[in-house]
Backbone as a chain_set.jsonl record, in Angstrom:
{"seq": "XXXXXXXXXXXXXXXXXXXXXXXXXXXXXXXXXXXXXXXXXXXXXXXXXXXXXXXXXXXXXXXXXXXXXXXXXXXXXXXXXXXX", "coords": {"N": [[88.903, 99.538, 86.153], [92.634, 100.309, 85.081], [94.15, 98.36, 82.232], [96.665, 98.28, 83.288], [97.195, 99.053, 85.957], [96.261, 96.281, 86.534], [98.507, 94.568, 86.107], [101.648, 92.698, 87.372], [104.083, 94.594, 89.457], [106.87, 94.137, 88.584], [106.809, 93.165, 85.82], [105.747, 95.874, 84.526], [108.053, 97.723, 85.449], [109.586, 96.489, 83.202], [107.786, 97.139, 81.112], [108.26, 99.733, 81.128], [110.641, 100.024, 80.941], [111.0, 98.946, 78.114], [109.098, 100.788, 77.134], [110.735, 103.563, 77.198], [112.755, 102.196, 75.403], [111.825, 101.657, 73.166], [109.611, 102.888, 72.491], [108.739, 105.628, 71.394], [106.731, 106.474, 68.996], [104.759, 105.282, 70.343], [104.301, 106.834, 72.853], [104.259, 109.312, 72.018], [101.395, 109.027, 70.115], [100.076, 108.93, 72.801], [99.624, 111.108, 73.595], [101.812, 111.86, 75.847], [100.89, 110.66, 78.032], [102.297, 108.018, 80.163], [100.941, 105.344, 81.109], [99.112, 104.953, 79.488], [100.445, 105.014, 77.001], [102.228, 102.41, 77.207], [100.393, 100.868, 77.335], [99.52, 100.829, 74.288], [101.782, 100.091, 73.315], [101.962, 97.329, 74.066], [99.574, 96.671, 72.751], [100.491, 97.267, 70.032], [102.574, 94.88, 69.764], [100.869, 92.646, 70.324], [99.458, 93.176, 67.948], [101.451, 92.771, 65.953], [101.994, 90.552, 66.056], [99.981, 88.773, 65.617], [98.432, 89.506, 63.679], [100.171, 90.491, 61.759], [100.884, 92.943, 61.725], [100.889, 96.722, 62.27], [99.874, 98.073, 65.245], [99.244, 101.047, 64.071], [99.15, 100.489, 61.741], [96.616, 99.515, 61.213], [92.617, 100.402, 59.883], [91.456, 103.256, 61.862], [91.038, 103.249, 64.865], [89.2, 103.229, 67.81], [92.017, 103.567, 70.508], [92.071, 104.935, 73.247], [89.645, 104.677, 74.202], [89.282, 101.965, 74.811], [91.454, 101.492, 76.155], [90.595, 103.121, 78.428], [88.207, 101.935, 78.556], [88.741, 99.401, 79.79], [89.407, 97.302, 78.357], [92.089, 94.646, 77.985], [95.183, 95.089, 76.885], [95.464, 93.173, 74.346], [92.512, 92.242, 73.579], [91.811, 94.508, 72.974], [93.352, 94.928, 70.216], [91.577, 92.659, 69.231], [89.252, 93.204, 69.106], [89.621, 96.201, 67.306], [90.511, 94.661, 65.064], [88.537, 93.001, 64.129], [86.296, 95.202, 63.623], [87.309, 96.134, 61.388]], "CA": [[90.311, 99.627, 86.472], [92.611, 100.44, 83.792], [94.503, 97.276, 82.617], [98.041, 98.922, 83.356], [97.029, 98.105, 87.144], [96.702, 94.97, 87.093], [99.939, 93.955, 86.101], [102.605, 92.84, 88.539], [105.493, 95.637, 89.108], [108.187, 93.423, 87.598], [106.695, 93.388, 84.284], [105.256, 96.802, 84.55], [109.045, 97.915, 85.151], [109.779, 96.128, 81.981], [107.412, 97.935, 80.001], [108.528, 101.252, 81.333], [112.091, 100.492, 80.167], [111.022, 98.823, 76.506], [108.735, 102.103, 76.82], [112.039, 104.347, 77.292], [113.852, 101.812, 74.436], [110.999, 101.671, 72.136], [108.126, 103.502, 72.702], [108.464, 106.766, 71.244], [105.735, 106.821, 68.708], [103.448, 104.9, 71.434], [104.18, 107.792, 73.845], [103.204, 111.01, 71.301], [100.387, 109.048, 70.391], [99.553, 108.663, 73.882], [100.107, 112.165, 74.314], [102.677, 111.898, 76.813], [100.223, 109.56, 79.374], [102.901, 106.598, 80.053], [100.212, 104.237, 81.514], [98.678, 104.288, 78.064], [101.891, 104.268, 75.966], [102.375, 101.163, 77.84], [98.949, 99.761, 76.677], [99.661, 100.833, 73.289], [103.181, 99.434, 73.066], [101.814, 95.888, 74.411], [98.534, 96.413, 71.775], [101.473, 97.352, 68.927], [103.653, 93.612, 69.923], [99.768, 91.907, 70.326], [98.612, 93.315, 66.52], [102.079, 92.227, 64.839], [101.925, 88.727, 66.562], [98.219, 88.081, 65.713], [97.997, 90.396, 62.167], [101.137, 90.913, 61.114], [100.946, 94.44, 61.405], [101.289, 97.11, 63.828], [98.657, 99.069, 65.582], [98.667, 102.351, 63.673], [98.391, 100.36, 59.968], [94.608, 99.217, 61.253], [91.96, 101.757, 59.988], [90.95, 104.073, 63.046], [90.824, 102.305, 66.049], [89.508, 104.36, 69.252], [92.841, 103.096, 71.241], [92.255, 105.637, 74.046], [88.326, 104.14, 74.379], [89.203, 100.98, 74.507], [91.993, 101.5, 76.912], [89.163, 103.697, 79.582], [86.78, 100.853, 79.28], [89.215, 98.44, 80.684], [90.394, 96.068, 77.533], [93.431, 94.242, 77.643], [95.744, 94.935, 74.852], [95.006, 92.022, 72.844], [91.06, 92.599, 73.509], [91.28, 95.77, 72.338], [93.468, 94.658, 69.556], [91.063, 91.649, 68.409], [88.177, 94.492, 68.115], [89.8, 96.463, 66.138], [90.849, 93.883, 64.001], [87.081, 92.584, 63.585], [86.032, 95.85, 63.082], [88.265, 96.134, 59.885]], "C": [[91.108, 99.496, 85.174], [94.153, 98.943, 83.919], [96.03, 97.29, 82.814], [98.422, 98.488, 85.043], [96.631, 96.919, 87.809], [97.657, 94.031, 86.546], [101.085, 94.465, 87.438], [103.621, 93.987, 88.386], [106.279, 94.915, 88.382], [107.428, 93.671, 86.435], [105.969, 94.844, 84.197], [106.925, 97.552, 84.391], [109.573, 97.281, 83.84], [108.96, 96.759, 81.068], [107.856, 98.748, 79.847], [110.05, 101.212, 80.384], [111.821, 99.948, 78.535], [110.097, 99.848, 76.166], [109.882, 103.122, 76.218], [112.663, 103.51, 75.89], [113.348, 102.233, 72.667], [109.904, 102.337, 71.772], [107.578, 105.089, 72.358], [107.088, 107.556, 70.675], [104.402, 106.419, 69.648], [103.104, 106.11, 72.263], [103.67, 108.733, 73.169], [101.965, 110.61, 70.554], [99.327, 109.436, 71.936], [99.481, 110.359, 74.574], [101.206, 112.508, 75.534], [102.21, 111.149, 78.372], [101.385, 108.06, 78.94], [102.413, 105.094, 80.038], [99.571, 103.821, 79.99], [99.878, 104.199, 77.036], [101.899, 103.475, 76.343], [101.355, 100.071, 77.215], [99.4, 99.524, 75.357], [101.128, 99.871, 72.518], [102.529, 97.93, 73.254], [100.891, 95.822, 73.134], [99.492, 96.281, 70.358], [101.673, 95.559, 68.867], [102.102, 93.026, 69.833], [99.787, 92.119, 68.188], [99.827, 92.88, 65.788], [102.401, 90.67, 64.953], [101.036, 87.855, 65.763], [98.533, 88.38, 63.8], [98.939, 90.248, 61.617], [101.403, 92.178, 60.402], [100.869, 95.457, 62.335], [99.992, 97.919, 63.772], [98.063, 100.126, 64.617], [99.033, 101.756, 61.95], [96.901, 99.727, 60.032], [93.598, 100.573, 60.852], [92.132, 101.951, 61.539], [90.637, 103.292, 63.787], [90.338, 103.688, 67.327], [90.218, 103.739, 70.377], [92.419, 103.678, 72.832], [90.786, 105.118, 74.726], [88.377, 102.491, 75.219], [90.248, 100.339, 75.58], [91.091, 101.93, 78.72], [88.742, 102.933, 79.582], [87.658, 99.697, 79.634], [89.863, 97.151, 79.943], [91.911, 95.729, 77.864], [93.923, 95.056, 76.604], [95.403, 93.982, 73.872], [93.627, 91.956, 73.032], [90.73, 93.606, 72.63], [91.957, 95.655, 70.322], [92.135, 93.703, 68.468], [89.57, 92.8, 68.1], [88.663, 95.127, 67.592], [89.874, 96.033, 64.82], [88.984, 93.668, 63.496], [86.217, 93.846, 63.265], [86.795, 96.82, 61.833], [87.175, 95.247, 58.904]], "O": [[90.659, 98.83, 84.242], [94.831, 98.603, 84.889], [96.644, 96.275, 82.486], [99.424, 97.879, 85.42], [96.61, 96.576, 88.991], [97.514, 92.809, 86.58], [101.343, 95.493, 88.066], [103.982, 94.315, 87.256], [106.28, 95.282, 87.207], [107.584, 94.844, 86.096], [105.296, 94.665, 83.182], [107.163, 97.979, 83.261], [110.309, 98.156, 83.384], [109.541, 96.975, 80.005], [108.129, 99.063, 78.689], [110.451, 101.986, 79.515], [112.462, 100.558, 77.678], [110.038, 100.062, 74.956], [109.945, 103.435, 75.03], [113.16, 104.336, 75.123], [113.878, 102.698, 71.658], [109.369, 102.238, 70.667], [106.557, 105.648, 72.758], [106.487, 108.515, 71.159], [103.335, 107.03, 69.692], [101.937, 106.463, 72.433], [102.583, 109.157, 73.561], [101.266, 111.564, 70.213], [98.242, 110.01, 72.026], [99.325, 110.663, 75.756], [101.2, 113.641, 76.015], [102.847, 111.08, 79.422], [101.369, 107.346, 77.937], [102.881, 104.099, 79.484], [99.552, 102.698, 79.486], [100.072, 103.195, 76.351], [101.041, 102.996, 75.601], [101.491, 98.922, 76.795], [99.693, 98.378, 75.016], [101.242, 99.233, 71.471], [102.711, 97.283, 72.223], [101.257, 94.98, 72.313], [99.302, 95.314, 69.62], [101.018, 94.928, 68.037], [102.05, 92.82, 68.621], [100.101, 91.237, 67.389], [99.46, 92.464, 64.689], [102.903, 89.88, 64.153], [101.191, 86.701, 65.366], [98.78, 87.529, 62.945], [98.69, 89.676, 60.556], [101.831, 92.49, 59.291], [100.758, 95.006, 63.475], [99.304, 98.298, 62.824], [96.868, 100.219, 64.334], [99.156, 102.577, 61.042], [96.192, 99.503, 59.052], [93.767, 101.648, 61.427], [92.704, 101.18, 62.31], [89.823, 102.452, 63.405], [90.951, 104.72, 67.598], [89.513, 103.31, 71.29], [92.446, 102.802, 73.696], [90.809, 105.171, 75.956], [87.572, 102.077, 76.053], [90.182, 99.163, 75.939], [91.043, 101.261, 79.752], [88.532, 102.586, 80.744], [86.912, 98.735, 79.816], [90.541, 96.266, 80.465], [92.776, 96.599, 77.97], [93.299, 95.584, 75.684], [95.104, 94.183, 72.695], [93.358, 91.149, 72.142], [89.808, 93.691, 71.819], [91.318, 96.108, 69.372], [91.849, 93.993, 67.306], [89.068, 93.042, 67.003], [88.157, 94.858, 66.503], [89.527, 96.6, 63.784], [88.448, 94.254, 62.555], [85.265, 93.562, 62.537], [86.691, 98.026, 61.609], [87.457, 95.006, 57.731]]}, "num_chains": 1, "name": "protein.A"}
């Protein structure tokens, strides 16, 4: 299950709109899939919390992998990071 459904609607509506505020480069990575802009936007706010840096300054991450097999955002974040 991807981890976009199991968040409550209320904060799911809150992504969608700091999607819409903020989320542009999340979304044309994401190709235009919202459910994963959404991931990516939360993995972005996780990697500058943790790292102090945003998603797309980590080498190559497979975001889209990592999202399919069911990681959190900050799961998928902390492997990337350890595979740095």
């Amino acid at each position: 299950m991807p981890w976009i459904d199991t968040i409550p609607p209320q904060r799911r509506r809150q992504l969608e709109t700091a999607l819409d505020a903020d989320g542009a480069e999340h979304l044309r990575y994401a190709a235009g899939d919202p459910d994963f802009a959404m991931f990516l936007l939360v993995a972005d706010a996780a990697a500058g919390r943790r790292l102090g840096v945003s998603i797309f300054d980590l080498p190559d991450a497979c975001w889209r992998d990592f999202y399919d097999d069911g990681l959190t955002p900050m799961e998928a974040v902390a492997t990337a990071s350890e595979s740095e």
